[in-house]
N, C-alpha and C positions, 0 to 999 in steps of 0.2 A: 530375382532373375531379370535377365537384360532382353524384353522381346526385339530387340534388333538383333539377338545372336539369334540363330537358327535353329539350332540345339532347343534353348531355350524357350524358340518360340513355339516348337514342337510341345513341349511339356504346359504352357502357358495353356496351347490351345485344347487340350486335353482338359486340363485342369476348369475352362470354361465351359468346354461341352459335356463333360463329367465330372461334376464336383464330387469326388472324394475318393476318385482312383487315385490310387498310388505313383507317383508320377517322378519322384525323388530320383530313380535311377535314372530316367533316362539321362540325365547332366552328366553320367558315367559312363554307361553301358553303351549310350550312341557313341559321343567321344571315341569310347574308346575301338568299336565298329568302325568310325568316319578315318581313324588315325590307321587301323591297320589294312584299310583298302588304301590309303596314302602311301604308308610302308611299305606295304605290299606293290604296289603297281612301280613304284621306284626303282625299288629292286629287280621288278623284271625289266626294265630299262635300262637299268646299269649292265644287267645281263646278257641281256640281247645284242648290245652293242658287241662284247666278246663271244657271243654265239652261243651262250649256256643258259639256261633256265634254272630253276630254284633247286628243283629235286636233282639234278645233276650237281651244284653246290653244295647241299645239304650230305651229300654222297659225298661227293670227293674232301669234305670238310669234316665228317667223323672220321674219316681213315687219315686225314692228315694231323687231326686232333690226337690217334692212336700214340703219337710216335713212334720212329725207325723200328721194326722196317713198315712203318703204314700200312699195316695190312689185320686183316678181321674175318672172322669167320662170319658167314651171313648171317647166325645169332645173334652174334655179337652187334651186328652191324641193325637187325630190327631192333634189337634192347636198347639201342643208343639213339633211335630214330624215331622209337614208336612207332613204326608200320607193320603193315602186316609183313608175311612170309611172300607173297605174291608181287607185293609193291614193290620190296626189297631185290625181287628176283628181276624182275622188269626193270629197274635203276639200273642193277648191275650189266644186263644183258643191253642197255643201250649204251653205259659208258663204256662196254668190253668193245662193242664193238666202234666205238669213236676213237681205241686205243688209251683209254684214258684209267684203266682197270687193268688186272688179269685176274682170272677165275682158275681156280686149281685145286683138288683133294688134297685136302689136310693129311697131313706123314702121319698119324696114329691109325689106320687102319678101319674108321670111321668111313660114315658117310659125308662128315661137313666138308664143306666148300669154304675155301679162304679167298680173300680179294683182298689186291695188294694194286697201291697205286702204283703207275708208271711213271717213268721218267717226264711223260707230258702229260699227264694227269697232275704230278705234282708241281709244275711249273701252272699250269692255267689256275689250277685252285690257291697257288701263290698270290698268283694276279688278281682273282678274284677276290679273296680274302681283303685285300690293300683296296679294292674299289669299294667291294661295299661297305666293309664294315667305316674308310674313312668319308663315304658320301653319310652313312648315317650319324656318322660325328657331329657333320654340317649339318645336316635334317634338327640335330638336337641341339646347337650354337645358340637357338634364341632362348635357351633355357642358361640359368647359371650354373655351373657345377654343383652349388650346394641345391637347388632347384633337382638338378639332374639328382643327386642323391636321393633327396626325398621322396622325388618321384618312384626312384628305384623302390625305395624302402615301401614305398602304398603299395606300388604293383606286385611285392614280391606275395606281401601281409595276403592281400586281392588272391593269388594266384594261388597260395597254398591255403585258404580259407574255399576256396573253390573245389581246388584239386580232394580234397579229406571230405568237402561234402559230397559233390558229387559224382566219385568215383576219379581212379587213374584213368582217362581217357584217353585212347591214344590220339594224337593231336595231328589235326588233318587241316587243309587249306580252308580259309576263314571262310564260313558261310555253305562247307558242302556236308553232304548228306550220307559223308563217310564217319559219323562219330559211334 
């Protein structure tokens, strides 16, 4: 371990003031904390510049992921998001009314509710798509491609070794107390 990295000076000092905690993860588990308050804050940056927030992309990016005609029923739309029924309803009721949505009873005679992107719903989530996904391109430049694969390849290994232990979790903003 390198005590001029930070990270590591955290585990170094642990490791002095308690010899024989287990101290191994943190060179992972902080990392990987420290990277996705980086990600994360970015992207509300990139965001904010175009006036949308996360949960409003996260919406308008499964229904554009749908294909033609963009549109899901609100099951569909928490199965693809992992939110609850509530969270889902609240997303849509804010982009219905930015016009970036519309909300309409499903033709079978049901109760569901369909949402279907609009003409400026699908142009912003355009835009948006092209911002962040190619700002985190750059965020990822000082890695090599095959770097970048690897990494891919740990995190994935990481994330389904996780997901099988401890439960499908539905996956909530890093660090709240919605798991």
């Amino acid at each position: 371990m390198d005590e001029n990295d930070p990270v590591d000076a955290i585990a170094l000092a642990w490791r002095r003031e308690r010899p024989g905690t287990p101290v191994d993860g943190i060179g992972v588990v902080t990392r990987i904390w420290h990277l996705a308050k980086l990600f994360g804050d970015d992207r509300r940056r990139v965001l904010a510049a175009e006036h949308a927030d996360t949960a409003t992309l996260d919406l308008l990016s499964v229904l554009r992921r749908s294909g033609p005609p963009y549109r899901l029923t609100t099951r569909q739309l928490q199965d693809h998001t992992m939110l609850t029924a509530g969270a889902i309803s609240q997303r849509v009721a804010r982009a219905e009314a930015e016009g970036l949505v519309t909300r309409s009873p499903l033709d079978d005679g049901s109760r569901a509710v369909v949402v279907a992107l609009t003409p400026a719903g699908h142009d912003l989530v355009e835009r948006l798509v092209d911002q962040v996904l190619g700002r985190e391109a750059d965020l990822l430049s000082g890695l090599t491609p095959e770097q970048q694969a690897d990494l891919t390849d740990l995190l994935r290994i990481l994330h389904q070794d996780l997901m099988s232990r401890l439960g499908n979790r539905k996956i909530t903003q890093v660090g709240s107390a919605d798991a």
